[in-house]
ZAKOLPA-861593 format. One record per residue: residue in three letters; x, y, z of N, C-alpha, C in turn. Coordinates in pm, whole numbers, plus 50000, padded with zeros to 5 digits. Layout:
BEGIN
ALAXYZXYZXYZ
...
//
This chain:
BEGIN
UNK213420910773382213330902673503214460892573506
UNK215200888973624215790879173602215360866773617
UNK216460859873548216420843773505216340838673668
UNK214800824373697214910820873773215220806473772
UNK216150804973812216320784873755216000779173908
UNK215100785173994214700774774114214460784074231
UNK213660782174297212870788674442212990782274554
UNK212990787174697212960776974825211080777674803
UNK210570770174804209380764774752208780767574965
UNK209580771475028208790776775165208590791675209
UNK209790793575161209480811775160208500815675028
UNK207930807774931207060807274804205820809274903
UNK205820796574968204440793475046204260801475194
UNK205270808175247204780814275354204550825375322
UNK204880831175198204410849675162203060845275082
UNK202310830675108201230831175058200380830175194
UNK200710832575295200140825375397199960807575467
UNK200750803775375200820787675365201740782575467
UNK201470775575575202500773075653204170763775559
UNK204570765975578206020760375553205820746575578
UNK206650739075457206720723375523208470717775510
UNK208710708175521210020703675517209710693475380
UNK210110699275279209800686575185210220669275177
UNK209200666975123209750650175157209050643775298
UNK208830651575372208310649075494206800643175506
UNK206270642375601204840633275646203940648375687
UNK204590658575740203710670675765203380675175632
UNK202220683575671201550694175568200910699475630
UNK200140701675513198280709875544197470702075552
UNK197020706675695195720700675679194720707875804
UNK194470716775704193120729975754192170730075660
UNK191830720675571191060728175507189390711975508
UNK189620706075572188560696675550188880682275733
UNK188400670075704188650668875812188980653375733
UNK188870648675594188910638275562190180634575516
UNK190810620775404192100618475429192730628975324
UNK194360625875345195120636975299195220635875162
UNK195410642675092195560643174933197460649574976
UNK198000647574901199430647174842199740658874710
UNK200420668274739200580673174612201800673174569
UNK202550666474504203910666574396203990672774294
UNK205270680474328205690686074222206350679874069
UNK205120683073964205990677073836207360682973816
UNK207680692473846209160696373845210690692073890
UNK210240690273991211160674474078210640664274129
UNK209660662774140208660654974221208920651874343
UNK208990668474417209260668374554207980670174613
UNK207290667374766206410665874829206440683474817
UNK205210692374803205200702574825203910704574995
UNK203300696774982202280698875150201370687575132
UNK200290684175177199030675475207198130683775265
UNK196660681575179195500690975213194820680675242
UNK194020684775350193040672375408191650676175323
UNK191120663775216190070665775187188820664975288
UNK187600671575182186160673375252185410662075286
UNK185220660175343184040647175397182550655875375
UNK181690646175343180220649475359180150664675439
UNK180510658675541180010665175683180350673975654
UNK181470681275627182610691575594181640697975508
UNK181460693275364180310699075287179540705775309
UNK178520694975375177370705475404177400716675496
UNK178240716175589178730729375643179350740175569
UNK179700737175469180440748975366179220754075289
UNK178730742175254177240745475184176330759475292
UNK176500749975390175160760375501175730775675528
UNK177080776175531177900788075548177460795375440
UNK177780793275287177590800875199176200807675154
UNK175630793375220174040799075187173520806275263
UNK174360811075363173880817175494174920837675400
UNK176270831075400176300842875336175840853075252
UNK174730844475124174760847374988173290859075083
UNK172570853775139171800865375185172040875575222
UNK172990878375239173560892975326174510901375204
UNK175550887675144175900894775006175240897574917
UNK174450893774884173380902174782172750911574780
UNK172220918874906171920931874948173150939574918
UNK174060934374905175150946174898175280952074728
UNK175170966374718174790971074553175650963474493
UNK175560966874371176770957674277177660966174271
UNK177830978774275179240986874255179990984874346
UNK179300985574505180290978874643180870965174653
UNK180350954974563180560942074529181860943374509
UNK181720951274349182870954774281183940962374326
UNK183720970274419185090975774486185720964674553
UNK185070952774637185390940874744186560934074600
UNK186170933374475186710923474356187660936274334
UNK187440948774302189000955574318189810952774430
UNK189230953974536190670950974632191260937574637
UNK190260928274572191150916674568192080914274441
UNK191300923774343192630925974231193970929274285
UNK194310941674333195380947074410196030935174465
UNK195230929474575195870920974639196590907674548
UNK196330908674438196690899174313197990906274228
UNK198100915274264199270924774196200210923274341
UNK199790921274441200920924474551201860910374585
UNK200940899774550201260884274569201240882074406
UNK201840882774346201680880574192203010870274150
UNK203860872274234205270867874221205110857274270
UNK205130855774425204940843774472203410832474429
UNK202190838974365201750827574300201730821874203
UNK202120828574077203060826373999203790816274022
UNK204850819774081205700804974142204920791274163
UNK203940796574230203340781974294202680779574179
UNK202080782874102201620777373986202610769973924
UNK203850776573892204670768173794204730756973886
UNK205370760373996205780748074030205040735474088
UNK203640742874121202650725874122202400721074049
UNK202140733473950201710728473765202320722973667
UNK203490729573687204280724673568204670732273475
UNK203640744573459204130749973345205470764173356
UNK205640768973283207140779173264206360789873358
UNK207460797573396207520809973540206390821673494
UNK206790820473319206340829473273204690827873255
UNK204380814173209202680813273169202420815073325
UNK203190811373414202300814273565201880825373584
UNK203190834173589202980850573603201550852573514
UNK201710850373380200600854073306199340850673338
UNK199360838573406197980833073438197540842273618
UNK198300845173694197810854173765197150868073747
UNK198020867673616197790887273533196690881173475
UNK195820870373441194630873773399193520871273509
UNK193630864373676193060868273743193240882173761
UNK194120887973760194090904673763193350913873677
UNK193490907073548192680917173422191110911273454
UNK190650901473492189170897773493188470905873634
UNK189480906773725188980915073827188870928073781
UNK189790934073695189530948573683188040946873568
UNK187880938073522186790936673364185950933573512
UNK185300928173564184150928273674183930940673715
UNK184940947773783184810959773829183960967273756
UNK184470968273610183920978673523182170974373481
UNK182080959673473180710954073507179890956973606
UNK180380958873761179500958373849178910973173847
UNK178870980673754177950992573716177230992673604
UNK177520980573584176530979373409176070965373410
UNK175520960873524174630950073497172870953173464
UNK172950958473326172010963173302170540955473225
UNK169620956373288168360947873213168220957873075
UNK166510960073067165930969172925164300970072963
UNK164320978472915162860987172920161780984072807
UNK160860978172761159680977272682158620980572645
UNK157950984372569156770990672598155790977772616
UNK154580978872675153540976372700152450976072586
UNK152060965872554150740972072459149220968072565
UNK149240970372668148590978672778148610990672823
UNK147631002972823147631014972839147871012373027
UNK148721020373039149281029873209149881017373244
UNK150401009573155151900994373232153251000673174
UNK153940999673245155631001473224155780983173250
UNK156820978373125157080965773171159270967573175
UNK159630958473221161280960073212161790948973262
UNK162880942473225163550932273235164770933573347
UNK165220923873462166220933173551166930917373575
UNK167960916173629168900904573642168990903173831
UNK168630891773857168880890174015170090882374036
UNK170750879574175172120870674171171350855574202
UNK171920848074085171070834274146171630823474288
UNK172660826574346172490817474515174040814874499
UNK174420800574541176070794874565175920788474453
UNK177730798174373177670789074242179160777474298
UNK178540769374204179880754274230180630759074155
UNK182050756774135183090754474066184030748474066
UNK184200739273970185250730873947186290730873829
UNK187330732073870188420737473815189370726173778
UNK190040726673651190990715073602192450719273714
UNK193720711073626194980714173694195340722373594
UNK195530725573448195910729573377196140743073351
UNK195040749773409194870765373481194670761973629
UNK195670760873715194550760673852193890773673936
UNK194640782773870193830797773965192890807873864
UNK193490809573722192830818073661191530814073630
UNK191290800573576189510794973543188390793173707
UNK189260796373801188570798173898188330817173971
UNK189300819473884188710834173898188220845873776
UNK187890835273700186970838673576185730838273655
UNK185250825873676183970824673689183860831873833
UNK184370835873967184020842174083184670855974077
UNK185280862873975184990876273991183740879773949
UNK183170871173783181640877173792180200870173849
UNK180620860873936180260857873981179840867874121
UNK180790871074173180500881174307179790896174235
UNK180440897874161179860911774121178180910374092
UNK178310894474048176150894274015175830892974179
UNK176700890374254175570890874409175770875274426
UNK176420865874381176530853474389177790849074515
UNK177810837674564178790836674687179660818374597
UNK180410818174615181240805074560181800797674640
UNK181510783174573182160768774594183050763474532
UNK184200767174553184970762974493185890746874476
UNK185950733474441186460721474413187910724474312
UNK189210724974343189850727574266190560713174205
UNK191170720074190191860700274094192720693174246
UNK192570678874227193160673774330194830675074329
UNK195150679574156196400676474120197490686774129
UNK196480699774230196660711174246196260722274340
UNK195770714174436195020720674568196050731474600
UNK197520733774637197550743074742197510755374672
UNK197460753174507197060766674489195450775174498
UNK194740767074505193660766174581193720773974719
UNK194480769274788194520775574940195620785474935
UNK196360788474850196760803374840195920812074773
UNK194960809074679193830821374651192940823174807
UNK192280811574851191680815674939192290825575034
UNK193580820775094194410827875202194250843075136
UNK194410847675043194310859875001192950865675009
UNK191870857474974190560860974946190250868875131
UNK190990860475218190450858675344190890874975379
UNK192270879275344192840890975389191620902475364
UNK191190903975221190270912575196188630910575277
UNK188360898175306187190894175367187660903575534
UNK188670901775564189100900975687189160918975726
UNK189680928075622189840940675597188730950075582
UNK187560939975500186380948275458185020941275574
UNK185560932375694184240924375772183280922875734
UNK183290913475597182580906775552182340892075566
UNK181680889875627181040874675662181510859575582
UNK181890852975660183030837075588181510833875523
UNK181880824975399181210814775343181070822875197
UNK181340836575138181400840775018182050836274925
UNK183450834474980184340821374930184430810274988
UNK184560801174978184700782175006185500780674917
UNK185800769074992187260759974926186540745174995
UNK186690738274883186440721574907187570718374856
UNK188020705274942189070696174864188670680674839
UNK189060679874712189010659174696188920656974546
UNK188620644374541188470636874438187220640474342
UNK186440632774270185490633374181184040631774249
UNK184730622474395183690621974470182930633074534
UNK183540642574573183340660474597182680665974474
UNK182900663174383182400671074302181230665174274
UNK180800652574289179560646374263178300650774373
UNK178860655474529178330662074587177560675174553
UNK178240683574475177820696874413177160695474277
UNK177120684474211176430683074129174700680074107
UNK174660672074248173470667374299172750676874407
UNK173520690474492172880695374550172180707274485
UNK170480706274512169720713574468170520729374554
UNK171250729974635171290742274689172450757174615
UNK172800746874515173450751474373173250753374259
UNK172430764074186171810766674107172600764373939
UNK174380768673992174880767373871176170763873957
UNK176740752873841177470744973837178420749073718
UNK179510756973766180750756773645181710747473655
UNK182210738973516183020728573597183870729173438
UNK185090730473449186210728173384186660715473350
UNK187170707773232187810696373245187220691273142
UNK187590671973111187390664272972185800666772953
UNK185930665172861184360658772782183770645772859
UNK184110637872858184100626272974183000630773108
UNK184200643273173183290648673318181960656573290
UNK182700666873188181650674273152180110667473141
UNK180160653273046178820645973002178130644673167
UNK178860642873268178240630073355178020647573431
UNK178330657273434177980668973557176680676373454
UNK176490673973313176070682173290174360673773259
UNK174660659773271173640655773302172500653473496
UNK173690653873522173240652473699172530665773686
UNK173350678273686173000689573693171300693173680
UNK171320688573534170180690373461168670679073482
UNK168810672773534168340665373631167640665573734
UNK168310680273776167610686073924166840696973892
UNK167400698373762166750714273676167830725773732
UNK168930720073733169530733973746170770740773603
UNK171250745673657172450750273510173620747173545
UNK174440746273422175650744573429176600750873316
UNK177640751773363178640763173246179130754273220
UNK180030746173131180510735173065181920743672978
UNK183080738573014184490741572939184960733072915
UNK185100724172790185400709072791186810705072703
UNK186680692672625188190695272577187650703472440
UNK189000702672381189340712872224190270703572154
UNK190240700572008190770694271918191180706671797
UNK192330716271889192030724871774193220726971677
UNK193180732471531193790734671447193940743071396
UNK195160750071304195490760371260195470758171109
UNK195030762271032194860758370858196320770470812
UNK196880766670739198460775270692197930777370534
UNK197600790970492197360789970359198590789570259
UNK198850788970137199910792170035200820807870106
UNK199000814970130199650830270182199510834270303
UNK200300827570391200320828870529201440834070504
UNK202200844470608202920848070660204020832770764
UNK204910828070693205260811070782206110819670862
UNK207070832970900207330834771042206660835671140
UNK205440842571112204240842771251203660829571242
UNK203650819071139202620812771119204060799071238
UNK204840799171233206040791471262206190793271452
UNK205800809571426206090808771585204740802871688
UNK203420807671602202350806871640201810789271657
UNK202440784371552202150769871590203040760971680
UNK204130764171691205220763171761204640761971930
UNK203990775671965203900781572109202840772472103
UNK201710771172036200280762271994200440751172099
UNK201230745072070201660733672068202570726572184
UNK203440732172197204170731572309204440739872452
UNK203550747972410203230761872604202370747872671
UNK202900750372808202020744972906202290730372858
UNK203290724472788203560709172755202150704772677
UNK201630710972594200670708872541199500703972624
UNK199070711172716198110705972870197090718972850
UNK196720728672766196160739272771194880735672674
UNK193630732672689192360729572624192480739772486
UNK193060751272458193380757272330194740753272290
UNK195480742072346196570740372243196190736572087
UNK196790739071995197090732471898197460718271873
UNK196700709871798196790699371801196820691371656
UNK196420700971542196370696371407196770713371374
UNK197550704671236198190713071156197440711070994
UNK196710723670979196320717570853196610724270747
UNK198000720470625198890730570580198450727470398
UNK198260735970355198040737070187199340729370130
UNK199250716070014199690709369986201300715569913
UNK200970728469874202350734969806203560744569946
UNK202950740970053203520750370137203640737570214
UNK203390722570228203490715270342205080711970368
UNK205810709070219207330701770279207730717870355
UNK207490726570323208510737870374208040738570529
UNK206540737670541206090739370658206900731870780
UNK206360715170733206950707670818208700709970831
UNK209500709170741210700710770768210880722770854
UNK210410734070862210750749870934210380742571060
UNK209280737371121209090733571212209720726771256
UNK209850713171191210740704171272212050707871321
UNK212630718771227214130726771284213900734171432
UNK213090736771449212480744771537212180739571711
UNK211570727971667211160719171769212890711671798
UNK213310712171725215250704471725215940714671864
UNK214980726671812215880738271945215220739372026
UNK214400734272059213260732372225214010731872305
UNK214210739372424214710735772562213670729272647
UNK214100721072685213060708872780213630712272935
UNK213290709973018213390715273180212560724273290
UNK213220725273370212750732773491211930743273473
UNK210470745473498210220757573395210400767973454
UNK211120765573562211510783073673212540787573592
UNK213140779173526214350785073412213820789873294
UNK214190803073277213320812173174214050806873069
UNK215470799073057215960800072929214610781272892
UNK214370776672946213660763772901212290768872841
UNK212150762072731210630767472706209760754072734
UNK210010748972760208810730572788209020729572943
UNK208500725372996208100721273142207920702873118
UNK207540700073245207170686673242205060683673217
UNK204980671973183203720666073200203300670373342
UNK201810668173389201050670973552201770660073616
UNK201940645173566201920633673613202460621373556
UNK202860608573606202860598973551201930592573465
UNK200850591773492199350594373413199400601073295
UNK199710615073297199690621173173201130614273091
UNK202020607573160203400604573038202550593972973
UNK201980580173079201480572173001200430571772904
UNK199550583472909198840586572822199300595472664
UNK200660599972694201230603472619201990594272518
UNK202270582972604203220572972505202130562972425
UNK201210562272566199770556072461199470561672322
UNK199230571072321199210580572173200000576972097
UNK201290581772137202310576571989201890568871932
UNK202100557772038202060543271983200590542171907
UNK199850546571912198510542771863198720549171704
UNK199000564571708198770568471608200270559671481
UNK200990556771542201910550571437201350538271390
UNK199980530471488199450517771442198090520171341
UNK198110532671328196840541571276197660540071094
UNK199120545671103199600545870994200360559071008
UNK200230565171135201140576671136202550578571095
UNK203060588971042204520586871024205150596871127
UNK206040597471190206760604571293207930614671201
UNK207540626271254208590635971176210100635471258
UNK209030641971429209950647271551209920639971631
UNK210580628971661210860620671761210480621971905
UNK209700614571963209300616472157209870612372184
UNK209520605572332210280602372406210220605872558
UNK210360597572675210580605972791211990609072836
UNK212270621372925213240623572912213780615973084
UNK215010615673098216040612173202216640613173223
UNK217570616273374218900616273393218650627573469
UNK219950637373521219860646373565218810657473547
UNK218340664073629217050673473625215730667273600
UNK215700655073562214330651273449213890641973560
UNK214520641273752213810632773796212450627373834
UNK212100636973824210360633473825210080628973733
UNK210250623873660210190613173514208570618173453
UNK208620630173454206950633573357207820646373284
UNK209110646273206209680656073116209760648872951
UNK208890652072915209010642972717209240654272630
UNK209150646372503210000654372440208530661972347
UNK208280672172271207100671372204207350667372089
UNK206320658172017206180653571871205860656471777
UNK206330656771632205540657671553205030645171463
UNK203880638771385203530630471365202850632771215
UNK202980630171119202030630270965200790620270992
UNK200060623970980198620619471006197120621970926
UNK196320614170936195180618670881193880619570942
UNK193260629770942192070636571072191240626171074
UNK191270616771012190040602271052190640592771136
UNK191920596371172192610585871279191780584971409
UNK191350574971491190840574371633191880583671662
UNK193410579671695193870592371770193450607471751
UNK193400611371641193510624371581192170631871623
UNK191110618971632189630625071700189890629771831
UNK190400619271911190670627472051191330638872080
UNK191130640272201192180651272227193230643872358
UNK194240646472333195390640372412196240651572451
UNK196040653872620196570664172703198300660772690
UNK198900663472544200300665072543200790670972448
UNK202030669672416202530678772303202970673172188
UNK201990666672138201510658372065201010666071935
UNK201450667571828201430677371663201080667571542
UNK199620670471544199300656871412199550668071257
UNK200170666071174199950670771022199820669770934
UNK199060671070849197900673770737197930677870620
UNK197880673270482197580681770393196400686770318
UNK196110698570257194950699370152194700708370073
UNK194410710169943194260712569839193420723569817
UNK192290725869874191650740969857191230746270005
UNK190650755470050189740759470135189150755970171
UNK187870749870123186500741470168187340728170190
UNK188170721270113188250709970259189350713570366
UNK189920724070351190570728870487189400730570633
UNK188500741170590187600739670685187120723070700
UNK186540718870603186070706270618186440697670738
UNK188290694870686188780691070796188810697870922
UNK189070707170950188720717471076187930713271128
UNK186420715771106185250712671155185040695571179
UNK185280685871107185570670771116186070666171269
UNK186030668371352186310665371502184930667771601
UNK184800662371703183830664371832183920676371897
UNK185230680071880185250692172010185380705371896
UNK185050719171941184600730671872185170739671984
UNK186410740371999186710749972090187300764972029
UNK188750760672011189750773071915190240767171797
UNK190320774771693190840775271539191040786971507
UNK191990786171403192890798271360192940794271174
UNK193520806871122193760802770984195040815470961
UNK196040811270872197270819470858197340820370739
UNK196620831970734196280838370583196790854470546
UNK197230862370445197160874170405196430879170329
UNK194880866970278194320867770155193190866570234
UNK192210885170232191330888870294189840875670259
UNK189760873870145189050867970112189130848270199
UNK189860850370203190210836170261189720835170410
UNK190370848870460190050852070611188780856370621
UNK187980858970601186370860970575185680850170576
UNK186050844770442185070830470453185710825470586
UNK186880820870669186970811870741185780815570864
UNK185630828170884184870838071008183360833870953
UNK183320836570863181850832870830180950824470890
UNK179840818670857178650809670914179280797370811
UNK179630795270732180070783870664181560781770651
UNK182290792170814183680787270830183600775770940
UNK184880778371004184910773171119183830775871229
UNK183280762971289182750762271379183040761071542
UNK184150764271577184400765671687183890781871747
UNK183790782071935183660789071977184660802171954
UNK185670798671929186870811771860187460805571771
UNK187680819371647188290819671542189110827771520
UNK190660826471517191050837271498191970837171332
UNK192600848671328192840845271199194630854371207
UNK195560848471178197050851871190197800855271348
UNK196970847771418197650844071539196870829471570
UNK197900823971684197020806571711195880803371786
UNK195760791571812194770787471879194660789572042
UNK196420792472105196500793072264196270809272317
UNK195600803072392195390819372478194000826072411
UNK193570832672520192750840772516192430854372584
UNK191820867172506192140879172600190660879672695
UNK191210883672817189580887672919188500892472842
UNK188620900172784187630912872699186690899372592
UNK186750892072559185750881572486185730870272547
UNK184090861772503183420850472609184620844472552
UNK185250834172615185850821772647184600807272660
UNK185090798572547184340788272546184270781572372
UNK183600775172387183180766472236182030753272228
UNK182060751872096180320744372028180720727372109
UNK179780722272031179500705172004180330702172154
UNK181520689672191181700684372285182730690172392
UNK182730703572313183410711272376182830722272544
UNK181220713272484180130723972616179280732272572
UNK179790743072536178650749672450178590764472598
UNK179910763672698180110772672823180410783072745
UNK180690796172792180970807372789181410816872903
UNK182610819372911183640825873092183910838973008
UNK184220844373123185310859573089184360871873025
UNK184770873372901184070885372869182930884872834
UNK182330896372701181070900372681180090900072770
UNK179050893272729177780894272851177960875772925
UNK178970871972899179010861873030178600864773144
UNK178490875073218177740877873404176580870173332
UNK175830874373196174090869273225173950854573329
UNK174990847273281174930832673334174760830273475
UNK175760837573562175800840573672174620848273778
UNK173230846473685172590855473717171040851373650
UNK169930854673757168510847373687168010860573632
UNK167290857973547166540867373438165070872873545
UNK164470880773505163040884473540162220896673467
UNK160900891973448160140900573389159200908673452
UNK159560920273454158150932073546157350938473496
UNK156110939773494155090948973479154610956273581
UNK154420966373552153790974473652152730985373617
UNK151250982873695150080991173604150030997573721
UNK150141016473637150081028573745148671033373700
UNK147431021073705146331030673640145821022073739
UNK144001027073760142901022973826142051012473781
UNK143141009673647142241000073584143310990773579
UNK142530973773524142880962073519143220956273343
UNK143560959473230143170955973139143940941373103
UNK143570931073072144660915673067145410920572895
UNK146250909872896146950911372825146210904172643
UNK146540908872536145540901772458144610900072435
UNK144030914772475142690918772485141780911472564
UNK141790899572634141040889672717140500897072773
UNK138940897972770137910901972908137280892773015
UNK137000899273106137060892973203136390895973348
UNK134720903373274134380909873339133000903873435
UNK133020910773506131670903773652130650910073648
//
């Protein structure tokens, strides 16, 4: 493919259906709500890319009444026809793949390439639904009642909410609504404020296939706004499940409202995760793997790498390979394939970034790889830094958190058990890895007395994940589960049937009960 070092960011948005704007300008968008405008800037230059008019109340509950009006009519529809509606919108994700891509990098921030990729896994989760919407299968039981058949069967439970970070803005929203539609479910979607119009380029697409197959508006929704929107969907009983992406922070306050009303919620929260480097790791994979860990997506990806936890005879070599490494970082534009770093979402995220340093050096940190924000030509949007590395110890306040940057705390230790030790020693339980060639090592880490995070992998890192397994993790991380295995169950209420084909009544547990 060729090298792209920059796009007209209107011919991006009109092959999405997006009207064209003049950047810099006072016009935008504003179709999608009736309340004030939200602003979206690009971390890349920090040029005006459009204005989406957020949802008001009013707006709401009309999206609300739409969907709930839909979900009746979509649910009669079998699940395999579901699933053809989620194939054609796959396709339609292969045909616009280029141009959203683009718009990802460039609202987001991150390189041309994680965009592309992050559309190709709305693509791979649509084809993984597909292959679901013929195997949403209950189970059969016996009865210890003579002439009852009993069996277990899955119904679609109503309008699911979803709320989506900036960090992924299209793929974690089409995790949860490809299997979401395939269970018979209709979606609400809240996307990040820091990232709406990619928001309204999925919809614009969603609409083509709605529009092709005359299927009834309100299956998909699009809300726009602040936290205040989302507090709306948290509190309405007319939402059974609530998926919501983002800190530990949001997660606590949605997953208590939620639960409150008695309803559910899918929870994806932050990750504090680490890679343990044994004596017998492989340090070229182990070099590239912490490397990408760490710095893809400007360290903004809930599975970045964030601790390095390296066996005391392998640490000077470790850190030095690395730090050479991080010396050859290309920082810039991430439409330029030769740059591998992008910028921060925001001004927000730099200052939260320099907050860190500074903390962990008052902690006692020592700085390997120098930060910094960057300036001058290209770097005008002033959210381009440099990524760090830092010597640290996992009891630091910093080192507990998780800090959305590219930010590398490192570690030493002496056997196994306190490698895990330290591993497990944090709040969040998302992704961990171990870079080992010594089977025995890689076993115990997998084990019930390894690592406790929701994924473990072992000689590749902590970033990324494939469709084909649940997505998620333990303790303050949520305890959610997206994407593969039997994730639909979520999307979907349970039920138990009996059925007596005899003339007689017998109760269960021998109980009589006779007149």
């Amino acid at each position: 493919m060729a090298q792209k070092k920059s796009l007209d960011i209107n011919i991006t948005l009109n092959s999405l259906g997006i009207k064209a704007i003049n950047l810099g300008t006072s016009t935008g968008l504003n179709s999608f709500g009736s309340g004030e405008n939200i602003s979206s800037y690009s971390p890349v230059d920090g040029k005006l890319i459009g204005k989406v008019s957020s949802t008001t109340a009013a707006d709401y509950d009309k999206v609300l009444s739409q969907a709930s009006k839909a979900f009746k009519d979509w649910r009669k529809k079998p699940a395999p026809l579901r699933g053809e509606i989620v194939r054609q919108y796959g396709e339609k994700l292969r045909k616009y793949k280029q141009p959203l891509g683009e718009l990802v990098s460039y609202e987001m921030g991150k390189s041309l390439q994680e965009g592309l990729g992050e559309v190709q896994e709305m693509i791979d989760i649509c084809d993984f639904a597909v292959g679901l919407s013929r195997q949403l299968h209950g189970l059969t039981m016996h009865s210890e009642r003579p002439g009852h058949r009993m069996y277990e069967q899955y119904h679609p439970l109503g309008v699911v909410g979803i709320i989506s970070a900036f960090n992924f803005p299209v793929a974690v929203w089409c995790w949860n609504t490809a299997l979401a539609w395939i269970s018979g479910d209709v979606c609400v979607w809240k996307p990040s404020e820091k990232a709406p119009i990619c928001g309204i380029a999925c919809q614009n697409i969603w609409n083509e296939v709605a529009k092709e197959n005359n299927l009834p508006e309100g299956i998909s929704c699009l809300i726009n706004g602040d936290y205040k929107v989302g507090e709306l969907m948290t509190a309405d009983n007319r939402i059974p499940l609530v998926s919501a992406t983002g800190s530990t922070r949001m997660g606590r306050i949605v997953g208590q409202k939620v639960a409150a009303r008695f309803g559910k919620s899918l929870l994806e929260l932050g990750g504090n995760n680490s890679i343990i480097i044994s004596p017998e790791a492989d340090l070229e994979i182990t070099i590239i793997g912490a490397l990408f860990g760490a710095v893809g997506t400007c360290g903004q990806r809930c599975t970045s790498t964030r601790r390095l936890i390296i066996h005391e005879s392998k640490y000077a070599e470790v850190t030095q390979k690395l730090s050479s490494a991080y010396k050859q970082l290309k920082i810039g534009n991430p439409l330029d394939e030769n740059n591998h770093v992008g910028p921060l979402i925001d001004k927000q995220a730099v200052e939260m970034y320099l907050n860190a340093i500074e903390k962990a050096k008052k902690e006692g940190g020592n700085v390997l790889v120098e930060g910094g924000v960057l300036k001058g030509d290209g770097y005008e949007s002033g959210c381009y830094v440099k990524p760090v590395i830092i010597e640290a110890e996992n009891h630091f306040e910093i080192v507990q958190d998780e800090t959305f940057a590219p930010i590398l705390y490192v570690m030493k230790y002496k056997d196994l058990d306190e490698a895990i030790e330290l591993q497990n020693n944090v709040k969040q339980g998302l992704s961990s890895a171990i870079m080992t060639n010594n089977l025995r090592e890689a076993e115990a880490f997998l084990s019930a007395s390894g690592s406790d995070c929701g994924i473990a992998n072992v000689n590749i890192g902590t970033s990324g994940a494939e469709i084909g397994g649940a997505f998620g993790g333990e303790k303050e991380t949520g305890g959610g589960r997206e994407s593969g295995s039997d994730a639909w169950k979520i999307y979907m209420r349970r039920q138990t049937n009996t059925i007596n084909y005899t003339d007689k009544l017998p109760l269960a547990q021998g109980i009589k009960f006779d007149l």
